[in-house]
Steps between C-alpha positions, in 0.01 A plus 500: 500500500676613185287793283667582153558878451230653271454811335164600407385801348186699588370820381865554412573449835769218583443306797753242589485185774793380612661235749817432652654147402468406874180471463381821739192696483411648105495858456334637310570853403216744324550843377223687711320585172431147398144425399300352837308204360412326845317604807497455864206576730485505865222570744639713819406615810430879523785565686759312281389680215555802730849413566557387129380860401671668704867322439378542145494866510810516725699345235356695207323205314141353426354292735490284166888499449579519838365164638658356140842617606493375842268219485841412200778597773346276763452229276828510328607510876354190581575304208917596567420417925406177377736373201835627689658417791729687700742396716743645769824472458514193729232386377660476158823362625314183675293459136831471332694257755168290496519507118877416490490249757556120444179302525376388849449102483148356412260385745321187493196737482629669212590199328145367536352835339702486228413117412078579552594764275695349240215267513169755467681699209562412100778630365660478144820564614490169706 
């Protein structure tokens, strides 16, 4: 998923998306005083809104910008969990010699999945 780099300007305010040419999560980086145009609403229990007040106040924030900034770390979290994979060092090493080895010989069941598929699909290279 390839996302040009933008630059827009709001209020004065520059806010910039980016993305790495491998194709990894956007970010997208705000100045903290950028105009809020969208909202969010959630209906909670008592005692999560409890627990978000109270973390809220422990870290010297707004319940408001408080559940922004971490509701934006754990997704920003989740998006870089699932676009990158890491590997051991082994792990690595058998990617590579699997990459850089020769070709195992085709099956006859390989073979025949390649034909039906050569045969279902149109190409214009063909």
């Amino acid at each position: 998923m390839a996302v040009s780099t933008k630059v827009r300007r709001t209020t004065g305010r520059k806010r910039s998306i980016q993305s790495s040419s491998a194709g990894a999560a956007a970010v997208i980086q705000s100045q903290p005083t950028a105009k809020r145009l969208n909202r969010l609403v959630a209906r909670v229990s008592l005692l999560d809104k409890a627990i978000i007040s109270q973390g809220a106040a422990l870290a010297g924030q707004s319940v408001s910008s408080f559940m922004v900034s971490e509701a934006r770390k754990a997704a920003l979290q989740t998006i870089e969990s699932r676009e990158r994979i890491v590997l051991t060092a082994a792990q690595s090493r058998r990617f590579v010699e699997a990459l850089l080895a020769p070709p195992r010989p085709l099956t006859a069941r390989m073979r025949e999945a390649m034909r039906a598929y050569k045969n279902s699909v149109q190409s214009d290279l063909d």
